[in-house]
MARSEDO-619693 format. One record per residue: residue in one letter; x, y, z of N, C-alpha, C in turn. Coordinates in steps of 0.1 Angstrom, whole numbers, plus 5000, padded with zeros to 4 digits. Example, Ala and Ser with C-alpha at 12.3 -4.5 7.8 and 13.67 -1.06 7.14 Angstrom:
residues 2
A513249435078512349555078513249675078
S512849785071513749895071512950005079
//
This chain:
residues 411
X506854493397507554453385508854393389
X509254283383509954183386511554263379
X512354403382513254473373514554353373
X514854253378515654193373515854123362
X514054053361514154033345515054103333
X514754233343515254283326516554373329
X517254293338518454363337518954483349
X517954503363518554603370518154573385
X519154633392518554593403517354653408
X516754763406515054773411515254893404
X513754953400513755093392514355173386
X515055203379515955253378515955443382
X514455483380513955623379513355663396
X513855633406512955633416512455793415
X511655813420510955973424512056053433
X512455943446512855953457514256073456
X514256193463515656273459516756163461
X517856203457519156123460519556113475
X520156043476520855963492522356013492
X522456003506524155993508524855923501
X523955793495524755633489524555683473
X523855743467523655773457523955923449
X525155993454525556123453525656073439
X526455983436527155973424525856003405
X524455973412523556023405523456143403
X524156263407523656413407523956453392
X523056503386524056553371523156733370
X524556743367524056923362524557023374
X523957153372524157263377525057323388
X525857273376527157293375527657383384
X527357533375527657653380526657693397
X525757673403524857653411525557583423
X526057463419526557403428528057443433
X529057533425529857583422530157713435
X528757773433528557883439528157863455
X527257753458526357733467528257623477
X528657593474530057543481530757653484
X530857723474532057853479531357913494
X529957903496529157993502529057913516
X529157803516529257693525530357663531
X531857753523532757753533533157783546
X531857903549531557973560530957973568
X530758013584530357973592529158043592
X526857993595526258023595525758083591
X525358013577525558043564523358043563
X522858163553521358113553521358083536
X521057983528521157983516519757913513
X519357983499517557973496517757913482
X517157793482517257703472515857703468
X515357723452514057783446514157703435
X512857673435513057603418511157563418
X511057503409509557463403509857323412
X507957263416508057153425508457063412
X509256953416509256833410510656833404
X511457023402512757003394513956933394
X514056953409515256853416515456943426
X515057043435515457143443515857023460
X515456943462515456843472516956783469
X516356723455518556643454519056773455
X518856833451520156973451520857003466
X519657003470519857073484520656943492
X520356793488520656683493522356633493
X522856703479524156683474524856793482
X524256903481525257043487525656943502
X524456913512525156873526526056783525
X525456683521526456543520527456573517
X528156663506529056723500530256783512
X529256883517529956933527530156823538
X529256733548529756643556530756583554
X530856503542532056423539533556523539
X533456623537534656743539534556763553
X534056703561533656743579533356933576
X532856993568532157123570531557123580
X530657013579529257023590528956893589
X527956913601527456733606525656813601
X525456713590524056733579523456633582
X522256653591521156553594520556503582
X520656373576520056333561519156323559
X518356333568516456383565516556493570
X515656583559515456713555513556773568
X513856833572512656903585511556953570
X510456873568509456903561508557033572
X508757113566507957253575506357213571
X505557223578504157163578503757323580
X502357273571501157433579500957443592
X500857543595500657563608501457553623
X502357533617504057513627503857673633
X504057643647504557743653506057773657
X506957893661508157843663508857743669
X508157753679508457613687508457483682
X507357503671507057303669508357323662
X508557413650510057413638511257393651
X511557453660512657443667513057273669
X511757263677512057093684512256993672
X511557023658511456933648513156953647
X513657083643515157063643515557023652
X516057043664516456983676515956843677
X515156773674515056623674515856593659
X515556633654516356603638518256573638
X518556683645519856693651520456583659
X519356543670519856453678519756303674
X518856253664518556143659520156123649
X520256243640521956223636522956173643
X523456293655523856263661524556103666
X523156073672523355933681523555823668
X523155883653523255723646524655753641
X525455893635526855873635527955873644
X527455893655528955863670528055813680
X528155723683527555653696528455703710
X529755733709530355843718529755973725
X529056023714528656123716527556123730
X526956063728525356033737526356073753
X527656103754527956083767527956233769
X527656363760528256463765526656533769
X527256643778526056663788525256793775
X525456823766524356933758523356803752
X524456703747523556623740522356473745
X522756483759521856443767520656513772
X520956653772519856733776518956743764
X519656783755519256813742517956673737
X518556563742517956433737516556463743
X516956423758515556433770514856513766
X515256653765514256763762513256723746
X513956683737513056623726512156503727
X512756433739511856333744510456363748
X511056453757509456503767508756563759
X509356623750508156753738507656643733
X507956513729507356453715506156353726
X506256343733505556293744504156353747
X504856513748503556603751503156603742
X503856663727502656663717501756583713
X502356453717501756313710500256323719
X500556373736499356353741498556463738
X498956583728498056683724496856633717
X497656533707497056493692497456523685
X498856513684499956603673501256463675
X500956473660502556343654503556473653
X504356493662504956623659506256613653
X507456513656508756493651508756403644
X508156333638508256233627508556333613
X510056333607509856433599509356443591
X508556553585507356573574505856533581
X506056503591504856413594504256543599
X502556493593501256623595500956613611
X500356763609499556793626498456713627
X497756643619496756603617495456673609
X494956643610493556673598492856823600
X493056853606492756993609493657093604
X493257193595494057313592494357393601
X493657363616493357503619494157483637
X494557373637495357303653496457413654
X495757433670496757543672498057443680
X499157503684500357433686500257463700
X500657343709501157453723502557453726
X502357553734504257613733504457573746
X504957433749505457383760507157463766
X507457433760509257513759509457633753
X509857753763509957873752510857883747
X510657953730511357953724512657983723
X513158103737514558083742515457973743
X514557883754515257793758515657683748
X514757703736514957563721516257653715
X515957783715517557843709518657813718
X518957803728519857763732520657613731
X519657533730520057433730520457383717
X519957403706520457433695521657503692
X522057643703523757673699524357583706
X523657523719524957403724525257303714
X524057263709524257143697525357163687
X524957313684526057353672527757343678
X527357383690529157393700529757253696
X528557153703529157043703529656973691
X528956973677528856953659530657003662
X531157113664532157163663533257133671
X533157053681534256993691533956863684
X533356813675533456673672533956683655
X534956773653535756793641534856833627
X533156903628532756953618532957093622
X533957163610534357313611533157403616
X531757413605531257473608529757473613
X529857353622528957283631527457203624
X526657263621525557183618524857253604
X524257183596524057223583522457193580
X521357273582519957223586519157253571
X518457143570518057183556516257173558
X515557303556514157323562513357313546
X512457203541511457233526510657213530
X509657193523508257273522507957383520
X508857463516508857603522507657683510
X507057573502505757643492504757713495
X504657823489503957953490502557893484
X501457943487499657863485499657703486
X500557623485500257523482500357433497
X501857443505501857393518501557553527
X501857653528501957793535501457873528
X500457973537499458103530500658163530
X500358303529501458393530501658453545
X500958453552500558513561501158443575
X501158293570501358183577503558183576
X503558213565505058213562505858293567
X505158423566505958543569506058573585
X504558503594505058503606506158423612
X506358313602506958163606508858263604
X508958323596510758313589510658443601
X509358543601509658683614510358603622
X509058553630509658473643511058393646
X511258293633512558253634514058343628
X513758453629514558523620516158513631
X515858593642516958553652517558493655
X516658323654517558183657518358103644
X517658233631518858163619519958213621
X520458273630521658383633522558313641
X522158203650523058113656523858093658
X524858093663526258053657526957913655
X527257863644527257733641526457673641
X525257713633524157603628523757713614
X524357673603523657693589522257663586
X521957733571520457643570520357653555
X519357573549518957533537517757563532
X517057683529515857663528515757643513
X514457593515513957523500512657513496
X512357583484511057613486510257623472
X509457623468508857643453509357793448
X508957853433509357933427508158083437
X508958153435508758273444508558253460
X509358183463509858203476511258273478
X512558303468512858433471512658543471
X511458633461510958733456510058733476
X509258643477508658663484509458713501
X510558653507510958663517511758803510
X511858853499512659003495511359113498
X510059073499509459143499507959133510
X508159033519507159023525508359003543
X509359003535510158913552511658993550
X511659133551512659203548513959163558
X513359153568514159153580514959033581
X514558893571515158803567515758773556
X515258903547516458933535517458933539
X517959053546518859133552519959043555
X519558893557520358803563520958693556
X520158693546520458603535521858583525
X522558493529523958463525523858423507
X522858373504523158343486521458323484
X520958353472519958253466520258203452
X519458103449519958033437518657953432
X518557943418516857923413517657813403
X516957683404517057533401516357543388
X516557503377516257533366516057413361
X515357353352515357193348516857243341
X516857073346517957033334518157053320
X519457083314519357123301518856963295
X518856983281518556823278519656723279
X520656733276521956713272522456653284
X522156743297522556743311521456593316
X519756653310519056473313519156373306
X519756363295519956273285521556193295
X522456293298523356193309523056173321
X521956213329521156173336520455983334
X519956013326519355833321520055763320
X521355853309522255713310523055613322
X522955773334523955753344523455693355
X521755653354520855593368521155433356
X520455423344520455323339521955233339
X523255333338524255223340524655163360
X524255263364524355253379523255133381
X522155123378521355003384521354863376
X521754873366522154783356522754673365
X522554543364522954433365523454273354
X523054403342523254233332523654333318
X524854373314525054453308524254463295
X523854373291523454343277521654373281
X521354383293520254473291520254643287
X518654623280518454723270516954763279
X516654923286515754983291514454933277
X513354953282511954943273511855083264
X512055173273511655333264512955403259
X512855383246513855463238514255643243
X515155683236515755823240514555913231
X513855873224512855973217511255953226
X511455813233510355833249510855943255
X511355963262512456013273512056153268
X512456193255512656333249511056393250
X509856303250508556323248508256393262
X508556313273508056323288508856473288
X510356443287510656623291509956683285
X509856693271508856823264507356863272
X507156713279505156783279505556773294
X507156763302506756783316507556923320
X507556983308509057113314510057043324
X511056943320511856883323511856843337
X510756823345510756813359510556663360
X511756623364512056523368511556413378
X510556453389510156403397508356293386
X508356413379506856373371507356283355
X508556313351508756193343508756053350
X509456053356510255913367508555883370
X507855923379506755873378505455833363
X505755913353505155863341505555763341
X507055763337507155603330507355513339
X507155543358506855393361505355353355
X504355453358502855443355503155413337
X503355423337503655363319503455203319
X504855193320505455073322504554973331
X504054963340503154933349501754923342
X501055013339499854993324500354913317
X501654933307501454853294502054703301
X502354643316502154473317503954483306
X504654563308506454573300506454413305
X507554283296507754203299506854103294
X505554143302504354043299503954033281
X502854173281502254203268503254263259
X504154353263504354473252506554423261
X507054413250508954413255509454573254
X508854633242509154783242508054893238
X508455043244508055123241508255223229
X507155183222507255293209506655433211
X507255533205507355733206505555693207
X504755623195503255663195502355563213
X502855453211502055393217502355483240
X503855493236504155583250503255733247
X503155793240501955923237500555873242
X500455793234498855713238498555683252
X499455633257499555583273499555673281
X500355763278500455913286499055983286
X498856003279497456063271496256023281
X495955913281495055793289495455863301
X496655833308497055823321496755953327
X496856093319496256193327495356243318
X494356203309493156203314492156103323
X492455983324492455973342492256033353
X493556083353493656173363493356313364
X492556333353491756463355490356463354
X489756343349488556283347488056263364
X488856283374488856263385488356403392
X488656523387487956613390486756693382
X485856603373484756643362484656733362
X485456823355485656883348484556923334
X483757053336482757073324483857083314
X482957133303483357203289483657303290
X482857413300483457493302485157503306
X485357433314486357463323487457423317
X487157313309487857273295488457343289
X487757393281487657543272488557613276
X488557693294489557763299490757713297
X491057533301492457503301492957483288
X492357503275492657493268493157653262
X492257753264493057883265493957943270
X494157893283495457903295496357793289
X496157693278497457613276498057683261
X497357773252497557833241498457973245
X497658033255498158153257499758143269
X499158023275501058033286500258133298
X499958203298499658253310498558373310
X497658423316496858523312495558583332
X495558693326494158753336492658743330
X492358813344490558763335490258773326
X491058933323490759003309491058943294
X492158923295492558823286491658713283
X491858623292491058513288489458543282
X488658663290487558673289487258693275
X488758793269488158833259488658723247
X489258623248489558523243488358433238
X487958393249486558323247485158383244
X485358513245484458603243483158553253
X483858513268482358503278482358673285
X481958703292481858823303483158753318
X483358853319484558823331483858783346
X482758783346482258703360482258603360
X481558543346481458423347482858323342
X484158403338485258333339485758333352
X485558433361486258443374485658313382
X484258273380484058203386483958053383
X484458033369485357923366486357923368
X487358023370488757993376488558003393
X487857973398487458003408487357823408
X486357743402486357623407487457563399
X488457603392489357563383490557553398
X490957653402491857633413491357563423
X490357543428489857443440490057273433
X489957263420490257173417492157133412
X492657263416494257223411494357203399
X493657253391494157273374495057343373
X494457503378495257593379495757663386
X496657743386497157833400497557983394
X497658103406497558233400498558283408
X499058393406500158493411499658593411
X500058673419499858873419501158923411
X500859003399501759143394501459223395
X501059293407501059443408499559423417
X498259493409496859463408496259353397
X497259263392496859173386497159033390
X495758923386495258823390496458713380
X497258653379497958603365497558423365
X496858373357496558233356497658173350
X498158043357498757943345498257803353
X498157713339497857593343498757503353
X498457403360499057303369499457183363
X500557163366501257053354500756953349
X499856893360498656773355497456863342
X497456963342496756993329497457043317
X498457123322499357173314499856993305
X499856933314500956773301499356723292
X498456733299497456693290497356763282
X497456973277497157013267498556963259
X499656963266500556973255500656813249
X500156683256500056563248498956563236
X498256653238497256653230497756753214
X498756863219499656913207500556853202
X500756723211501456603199500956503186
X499156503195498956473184498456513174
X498656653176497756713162499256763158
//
């Protein structure tokens, strides 16, 4: 889509979290961010950033570094170490230690002369070399082990020796005028969805030591119950935990100066006027529980459908409903979905959340044969479950959850 036509330099809603270049977009959480600085005044620091996928837990975590670099706190590598399944300590070490040194060399070209960070380089050299000849994309950050769930890692360098080189790094972060040397920010950190539990709790055991470092902080970041989880499955990394803080959507008030403030930022022709009114805008928060990553993508997928410019110059409250509507049932018509299963997500979108029992007796089927609808209900990502105690707890997945609630718009 051609966005200058209508007034901006490109998208105005990207998905993409915020940039160093684009701090000035951050809006809200206020008090969060308030708290999460005071906590960052100090030296090796572990702080657990939580929130629902899509809320903004990535910009959050994006704004706190930058925040601090620019005050020289710390030297914050601006790509964030996507923690993959099946990471062993070693691969998370090197992925940090290459993460570090790619910084490094792109903000001081001085630097490359001192002898940690030459070692430090080579050593990430040779590993990314070996892994590559394992069959492993190993330091491309975020980048997968490949196709297999089940690839074991090999531990070329013991894990000592990657801690060490990591406190030289931090030494050096701190002889080059950042107070409190290096500021590492680890996401992925999602419980069923990227890591079993099983898979997690060995991953934070094992690294539990090397978050102790001296002069190297960290950022973890992770979906909703990954604090509860590390309080209760990773004690030993409680114990160490300097703050947690849970990302909340945006109030409305707070996204409503959000649109205004990407829309006047990208704006190039003042007297342009956006396609979707503030009562669009108000629809998508309502049916997306204000998660921001899944509006920004509706209304490019909107906008993109309705041919904006060509066929249609604006979006009206009904015809943006209609389009939404379409768009994810699409995208659930993609996993055929019976009547049955239907029926469930339509109980699970009435009730907000429920167990077998519940639902069973809702629908009035027998509880086997719901279990084993929610059985191919989660294999399809409709829905997802939690443990309370000895109980199973269902709630829908946002791609079903926006279809029941578009559909309570129109009735």
């Amino acid at each position: 889509m051609d966005w200058a036509f209508f007034g901006y330099k490109h998208y105005p809603f990207s998905v993409n979290p915020i940039t160093m270049k684009t701090l000035e977009l951050f809006t809200g959480h206020d008090e969060e961010v308030q708290l999460c600085q005071n906590v960052l005044h100090d030296n090796n620091v572990r702080l657990v950033v939580e929130g629902a996928r899509g809320v903004g837990t990535t910009s959050f975590a994006n704004y706190l570094k930058f925040r601090a670099q620019e005050k020289k706190l710390y030297l914050a590598p601006r790509v964030e170490v996507s923690v993959e399944a099946n990471w062993n300590l070693e691969s998370l070490l090197t992925a940090v230690i290459s993460n570090i040194v790619r910084e490094m060399e792109a903000i001081d070209g001085k630097i490359i002369k001192h002898k940690a960070f030459k070692e430090a380089k080579a050593l990430s050299g040779r590993l990314s070399e070996a892994y590559n000849s394992f069959g492993i994309s190993a330091f491309s950050m975020g980048g997968s082990y490949g196709k297999s769930a089940t690839v074991s890692q090999p531990s070329f360098i013991p894990s000592t020796t990657l801690g060490h080189h990591l406190r030289d790094l931090g030494e050096l972060a701190v002889t080059q005028g950042y107070k409190n040397g290096i500021l590492i920010q680890l996401n992925n950190l999602d419980l069923n969805v990227i890591h079993s539990h099983e898979h997690l709790a060995y991953l934070f055991n094992a690294a539990r030591d090397f978050f102790q470092i001296e002069n190297v902080s960290w950022l973890l970041v992770g979906d909703i119950g990954l604090t509860s989880f590390i309080a209760t499955k990773v004690d030993r990394l409680d114990d160490i935990i300097s703050e947690r803080v849970f990302i909340s959507p945006l109030s409305k008030d707070d996204y409503h100066k959000l649109i205004a403030k990407r829309l006047a930022y990208y704006r190039i022709d003042k007297k342009s006027k956006f396609p979707l009114g503030e009562d669009v805008f108000d629809f998508l928060y309502d049916i997306t529980e204000g998660r921001l990553r899944y509006i920004f993508a509706l209304v490019y997928s909107m906008l993109n459908r309705l041919q904006i410019g060509k066929l249609v110059q604006n979006v009206s409250f009904d015809l943006a409903r209609d389009t939404v509507s379409n768009l994810v049932r699409e995208r659930l018509a993609k996993f055929s979905l019976t009547k049955a299963e239907l029926d469930i997500i339509q109980i699970l979108g009435d009730l907000g959340q429920a167990n077998v029992a519940e639902i069973s007796e809702t629908s009035e089927k027998n509880r086997t044969y719901i279990s084993k609808l929610l059985s191919g209900l989660l294999q399809k990502k409709c829905v997802n479950v939690t443990k309370d105690g000895n109980q199973r707890i269902y709630q829908l997945e946002l791609d079903a959850k926006i279809a029941y609630l578009v559909d309570a718009y129109n009735t």
